[in-house]
C-alpha positions in Angstrom: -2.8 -40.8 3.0 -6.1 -40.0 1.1 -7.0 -36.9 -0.8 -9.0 -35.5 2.1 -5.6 -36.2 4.6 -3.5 -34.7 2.1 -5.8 -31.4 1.3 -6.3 -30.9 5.1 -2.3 -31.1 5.4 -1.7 -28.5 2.3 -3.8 -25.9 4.1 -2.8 -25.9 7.4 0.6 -25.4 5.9 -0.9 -22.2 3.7 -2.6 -21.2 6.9 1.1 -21.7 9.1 2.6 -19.7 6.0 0.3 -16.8 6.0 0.5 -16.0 9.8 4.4 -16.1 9.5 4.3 -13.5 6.8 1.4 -11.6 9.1 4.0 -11.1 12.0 6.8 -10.7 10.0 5.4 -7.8 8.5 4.2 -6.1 11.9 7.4 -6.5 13.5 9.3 -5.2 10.7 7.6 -2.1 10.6 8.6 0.7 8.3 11.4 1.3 5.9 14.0 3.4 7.9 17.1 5.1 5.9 19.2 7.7 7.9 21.9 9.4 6.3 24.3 12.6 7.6 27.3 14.3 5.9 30.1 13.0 7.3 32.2 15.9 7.6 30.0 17.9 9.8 30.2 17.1 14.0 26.3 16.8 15.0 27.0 17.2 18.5 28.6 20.5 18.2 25.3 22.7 17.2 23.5 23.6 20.2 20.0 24.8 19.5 17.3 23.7 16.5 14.1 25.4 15.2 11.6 24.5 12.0 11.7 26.0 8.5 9.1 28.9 8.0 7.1 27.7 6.1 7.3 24.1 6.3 6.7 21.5 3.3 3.8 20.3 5.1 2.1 23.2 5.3 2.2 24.6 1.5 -1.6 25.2 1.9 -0.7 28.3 3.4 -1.5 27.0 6.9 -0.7 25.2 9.9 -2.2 21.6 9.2 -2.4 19.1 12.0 0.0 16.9 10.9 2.5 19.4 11.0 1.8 20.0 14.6 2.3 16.8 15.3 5.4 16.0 13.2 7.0 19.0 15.3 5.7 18.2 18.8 7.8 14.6 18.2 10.6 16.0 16.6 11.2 18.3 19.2 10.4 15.9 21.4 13.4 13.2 20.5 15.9 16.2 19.8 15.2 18.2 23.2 16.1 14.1 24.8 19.0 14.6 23.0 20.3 17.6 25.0 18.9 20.1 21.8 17.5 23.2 22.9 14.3 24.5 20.7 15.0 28.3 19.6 12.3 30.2 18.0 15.2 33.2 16.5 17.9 31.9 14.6 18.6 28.6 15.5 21.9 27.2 14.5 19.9 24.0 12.9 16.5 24.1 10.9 14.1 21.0 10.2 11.9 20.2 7.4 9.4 17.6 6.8 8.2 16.2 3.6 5.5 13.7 3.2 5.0 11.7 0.2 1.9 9.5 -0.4 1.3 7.8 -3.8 -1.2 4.5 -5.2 0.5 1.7 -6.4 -0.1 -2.0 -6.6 1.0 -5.0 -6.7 0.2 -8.4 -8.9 0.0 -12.0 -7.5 -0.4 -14.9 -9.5 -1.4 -18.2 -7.4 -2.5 -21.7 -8.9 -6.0 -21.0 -10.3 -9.3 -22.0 -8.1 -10.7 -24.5 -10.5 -7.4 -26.7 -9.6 -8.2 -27.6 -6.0 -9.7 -30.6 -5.8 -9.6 -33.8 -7.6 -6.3 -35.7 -8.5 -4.7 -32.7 -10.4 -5.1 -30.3 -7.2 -3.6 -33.0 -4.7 -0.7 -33.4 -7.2 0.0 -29.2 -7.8 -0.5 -29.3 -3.4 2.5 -31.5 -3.4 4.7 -30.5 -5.9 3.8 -27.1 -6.8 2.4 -25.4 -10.0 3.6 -25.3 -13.4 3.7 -23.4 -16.6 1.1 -26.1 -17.5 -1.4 -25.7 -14.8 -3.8 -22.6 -15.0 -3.0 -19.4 -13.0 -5.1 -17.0 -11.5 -3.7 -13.2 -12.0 -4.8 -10.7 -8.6 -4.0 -6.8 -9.1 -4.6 -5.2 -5.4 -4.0 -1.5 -5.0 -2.3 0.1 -1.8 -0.8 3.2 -0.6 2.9 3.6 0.1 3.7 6.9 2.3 6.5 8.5 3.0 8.0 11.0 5.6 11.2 12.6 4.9 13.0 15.1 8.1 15.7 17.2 7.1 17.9 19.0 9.1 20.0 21.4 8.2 22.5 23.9 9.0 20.7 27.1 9.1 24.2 29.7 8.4 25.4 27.6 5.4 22.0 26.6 4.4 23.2 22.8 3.5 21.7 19.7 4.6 23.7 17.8 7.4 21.5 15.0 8.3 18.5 13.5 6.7 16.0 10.6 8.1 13.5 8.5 5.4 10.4 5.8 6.8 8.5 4.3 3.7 5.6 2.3 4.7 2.4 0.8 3.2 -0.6 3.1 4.4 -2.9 0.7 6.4 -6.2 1.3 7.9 -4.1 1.1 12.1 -2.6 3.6 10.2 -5.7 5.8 8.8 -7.3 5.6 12.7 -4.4 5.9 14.3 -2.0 8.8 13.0 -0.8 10.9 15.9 0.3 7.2 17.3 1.7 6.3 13.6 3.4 9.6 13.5 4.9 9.1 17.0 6.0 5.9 16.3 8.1 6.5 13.0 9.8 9.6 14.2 10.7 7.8 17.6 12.5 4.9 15.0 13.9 7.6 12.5 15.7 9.5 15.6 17.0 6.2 17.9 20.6 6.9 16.2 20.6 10.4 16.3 23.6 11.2 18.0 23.1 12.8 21.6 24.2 16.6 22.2 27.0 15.4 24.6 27.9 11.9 22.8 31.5 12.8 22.1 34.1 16.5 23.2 32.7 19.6 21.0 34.3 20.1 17.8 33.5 23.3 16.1 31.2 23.2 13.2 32.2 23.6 9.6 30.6 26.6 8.4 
């Protein structure tokens, strides 16, 4: 095999490598962490409503994204066999939403090592402390959306759903989709209004 043969074969297999990772990331989609106290029955409440004011709107407004976090959160819960109640509701929900810069460092075998004898050699058996490195900072933005609900008579938390995800640009263009999306994931093991027999509620 000559230097050409072998540089040809190390990038196709970068190339193979990246596109793995690529759909590995799409399908894994965001971070999901559900949590519920354990002593409480779910199914036993009946009806649901939204804090006043929400987290989401301490502008002193209605913002969009609220809207929209309530039209699919009423949405999945009304499936449920939930019923929406404007006047005391025996459950409340709250949204919080979280987005903050961070980044990320990458170091890779440096440039000025890819061709010539000691390139071919690092393509087949990797870099060392010995061989120059090139150091990459990229920036990103990780959100957050956090839906609590609670018990609205003993004012304590019975159920709780977390997505984390990296903020991409899909993401930017597309929110009401985004938004849709997430809250359909947080809410798939929500249990249903008639999953088990009534129990009454701890108050």
């Amino acid at each position: 095999m000559n230097n050409l043969t072998g540089m040809r074969a190390v990038l196709n297999g970068l190339l193979s490598f990246a596109l793995v990772i690529g759909l590995v990331a799409c399908a894994s989609g965001p971070d999901i962490r559900v949590d519920n106290d354990p002593n409480v029955n779910i199914p036993a409440y009946s009806t649901f409503g939204f804090f006043s004011p929400l987290s989401t709107d301490d502008a002193g407004y209605t913002t969009i994204l609220t809207t929209r976090l309530k039209d699919a959160t009423r949405r999945e819960l009304e499936k449920r066999g939930y019923t929406y109640k404007d006047t005391d509701p025996e459950l409340l929900v709250n949204f919080n939403v979280n987005v903050v810069d961070k980044s990320e460092i990458y170091s890779s075998p440096s440039a000025s090592i890819g061709y010539g004898y000691y390139g071919y050699r690092s393509g087949m058996y990797g870099a060392w402390s010995g061989y120059p490195r090139d150091i990459e900072m990229r920036n990103y933005r990780q959100g957050t959306l956090d839906i609590d609900i609670v018990d609205a008579a003993r004012k304590a938390l019975v159920w709780q759903g977390v997505a984390e995800a990296r903020v991409t640009k899909k993401m930017r263009e597309n929110p009401g989709t985004t938004l849709d999306s997430v809250v359909t994931q947080l809410f798939a093991g929500f249990p249903a209004k008639n999953s088990v027999p009534e129990q009454p509620v701890t108050r």
